[in-house]
C-alpha positions in Angstrom: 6.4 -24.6 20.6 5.1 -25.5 17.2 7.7 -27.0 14.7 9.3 -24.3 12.4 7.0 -23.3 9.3 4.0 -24.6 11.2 1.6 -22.9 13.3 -1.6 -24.5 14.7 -5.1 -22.5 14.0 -8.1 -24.3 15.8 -11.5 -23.5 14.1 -13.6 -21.9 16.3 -17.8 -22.0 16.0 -17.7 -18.7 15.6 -14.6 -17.7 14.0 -11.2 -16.2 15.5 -11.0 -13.2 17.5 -9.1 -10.3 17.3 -8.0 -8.7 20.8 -7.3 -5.0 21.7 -5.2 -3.2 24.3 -5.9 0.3 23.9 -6.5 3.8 25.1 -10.3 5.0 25.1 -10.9 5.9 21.4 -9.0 3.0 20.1 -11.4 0.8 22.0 -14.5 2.6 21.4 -14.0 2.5 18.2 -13.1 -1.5 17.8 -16.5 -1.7 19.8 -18.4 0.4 18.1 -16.9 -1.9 14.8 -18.9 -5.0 16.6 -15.2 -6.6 17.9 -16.1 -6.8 21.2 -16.8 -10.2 23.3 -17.3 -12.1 26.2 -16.6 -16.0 26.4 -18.3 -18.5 28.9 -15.5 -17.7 31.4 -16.4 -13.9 31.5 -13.5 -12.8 29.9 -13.7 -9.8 27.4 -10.9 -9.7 24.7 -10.0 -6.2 25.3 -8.2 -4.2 27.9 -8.8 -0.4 28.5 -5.3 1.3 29.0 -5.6 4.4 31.5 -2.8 6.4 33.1 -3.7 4.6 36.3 -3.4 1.1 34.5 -0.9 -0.8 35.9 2.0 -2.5 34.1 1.4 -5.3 35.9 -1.7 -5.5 34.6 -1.0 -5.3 31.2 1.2 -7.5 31.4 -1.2 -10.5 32.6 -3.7 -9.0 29.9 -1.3 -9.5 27.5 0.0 -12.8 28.6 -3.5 -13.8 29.0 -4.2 -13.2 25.5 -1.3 -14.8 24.1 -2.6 -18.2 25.5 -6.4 -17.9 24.5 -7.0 -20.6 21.8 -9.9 -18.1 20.1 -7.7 -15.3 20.2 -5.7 -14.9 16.3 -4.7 -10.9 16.6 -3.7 -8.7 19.1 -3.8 -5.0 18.4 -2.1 -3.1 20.6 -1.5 1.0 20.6 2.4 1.4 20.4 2.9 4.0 23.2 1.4 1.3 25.4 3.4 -1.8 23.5 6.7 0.5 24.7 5.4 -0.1 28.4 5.8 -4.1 28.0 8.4 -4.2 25.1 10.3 -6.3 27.0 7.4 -9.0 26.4 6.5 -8.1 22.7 10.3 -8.8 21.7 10.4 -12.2 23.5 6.9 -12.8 21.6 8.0 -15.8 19.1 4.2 -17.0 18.0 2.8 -16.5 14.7 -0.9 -17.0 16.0 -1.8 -14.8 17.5 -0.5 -11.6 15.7 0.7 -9.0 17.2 0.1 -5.8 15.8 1.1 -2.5 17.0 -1.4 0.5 15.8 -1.3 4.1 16.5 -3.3 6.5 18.6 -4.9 9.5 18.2 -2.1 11.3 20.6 0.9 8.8 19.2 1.6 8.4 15.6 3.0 5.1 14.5 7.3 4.7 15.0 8.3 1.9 12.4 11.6 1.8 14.6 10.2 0.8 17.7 7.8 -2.0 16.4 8.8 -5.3 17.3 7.3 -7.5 14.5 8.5 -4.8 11.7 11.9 -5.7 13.1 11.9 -8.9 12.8 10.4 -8.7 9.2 13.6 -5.9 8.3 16.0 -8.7 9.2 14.3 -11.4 7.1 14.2 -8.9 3.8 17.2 -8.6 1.7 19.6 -5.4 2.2 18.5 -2.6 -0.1 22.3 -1.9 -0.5 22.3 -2.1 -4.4 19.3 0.2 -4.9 
């Protein structure tokens, strides 16, 4: 892990990526937007999410982004974040981001996102306001 405060960005040819776990539109729309790729290793750096998607698999998706140099986001739909929570709370990386986004069927829950947590405990109590 990288010493506190730092965080290690390696410049890429091309630039950094950004990754996407998501339902159909949010990934046809990110594709549509010109974010999709392929590297040399035949790896895309998005993952479709159906009902027969396995957790399993999104897991490994998700792990598998975590640990791709080129990768500096990851956008993730929430209702699908809730199915690996448990890995998105023991997330401690800056790079890559993770950022949970809604869907068209789920609107975005402040409560359950795991980086806006974190950020809520660094911010000073609103007590006197």
């Amino acid at each position: 892990m990288a010493a506190k405060g730092k965080f290690r960005v390696k410049n890429r040819e091309g630039g950094m990526l950004v990754a996407v776990i998501g339902d159909e539109e949010t990934i046809t729309g990110f594709l549509l937007a010109g974010t999709g790729e392929m590297n040399s290793k035949r790896q895309s750096n998005f993952l479709l999410v159906t009902n027969k998607t396995r957790k399993q698999t999104l897991e490994e998706k998700f792990k598998e982004f975590t640990k791709r140099e080129e990768i500096a986001v990851i956008l993730i739909n929430q209702y699908i974040a809730d199915q690996i929570r448990h890995l998105l709370d023991a997330y401690d990386q800056l790079i890559p981001t993770i950022l949970e986004i809604p869907s068209k069927e789920s609107p975005y829950d402040i409560t359950k996102d795991s980086v806006m947590a974190r950020v809520q405990k660094l911010l000073p109590s609103n007590q006197n306001n």
